[in-house]
C-alpha positions in Angstrom: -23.6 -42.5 -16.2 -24.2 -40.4 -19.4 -26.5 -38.3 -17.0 -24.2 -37.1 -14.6 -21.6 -36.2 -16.7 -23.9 -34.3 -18.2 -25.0 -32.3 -14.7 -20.9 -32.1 -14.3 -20.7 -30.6 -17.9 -23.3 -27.9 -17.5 -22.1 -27.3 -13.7 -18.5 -26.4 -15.2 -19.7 -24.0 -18.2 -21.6 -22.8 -15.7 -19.1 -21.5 -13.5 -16.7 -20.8 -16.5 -19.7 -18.4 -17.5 -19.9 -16.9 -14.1 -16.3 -16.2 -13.8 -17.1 -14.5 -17.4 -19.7 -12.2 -15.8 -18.1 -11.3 -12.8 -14.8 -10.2 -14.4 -17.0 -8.2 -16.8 -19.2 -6.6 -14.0 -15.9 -6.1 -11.8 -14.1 -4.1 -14.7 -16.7 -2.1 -15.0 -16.8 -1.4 -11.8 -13.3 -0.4 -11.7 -13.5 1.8 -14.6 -16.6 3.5 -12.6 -14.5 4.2 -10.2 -11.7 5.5 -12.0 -13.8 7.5 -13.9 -15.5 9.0 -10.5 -11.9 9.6 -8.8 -11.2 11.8 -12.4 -13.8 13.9 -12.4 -13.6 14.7 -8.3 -10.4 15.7 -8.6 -10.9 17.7 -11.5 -13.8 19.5 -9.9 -11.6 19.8 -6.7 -8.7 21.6 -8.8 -11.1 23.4 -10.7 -12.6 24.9 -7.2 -9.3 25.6 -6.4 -8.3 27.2 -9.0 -11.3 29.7 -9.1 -10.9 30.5 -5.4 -7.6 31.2 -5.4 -8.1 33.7 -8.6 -10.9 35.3 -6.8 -8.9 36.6 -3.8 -6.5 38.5 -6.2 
């Protein structure tokens, strides 16, 4: 008995650890993106910008 509450005990830090992981990895993840979406559109207006002042 005191064995498999043992196994149950580690199999539930276990997944309360990989819920830990994943929500770090998937923030990051987010944040890479947002980060990534930032600097395209700045280089898009940037291009923009310097096209449109080189036709005047």
């Amino acid at each position: 008995m005191g064995r498999i509450l043992l196994i149950v005990a580690a199999v539930v830090l276990a997944f309360f650890l990989l819920g830990s992981i994943l929500g770090f990895l998937v923030g990051l993840v987010k944040w890479a993106l947002i980060i990534g979406l930032v600097a395209v559109v700045v280089t898009f207006v940037t291009r923009l910008l310097r096209s449109s002042g080189a036709r005047r």
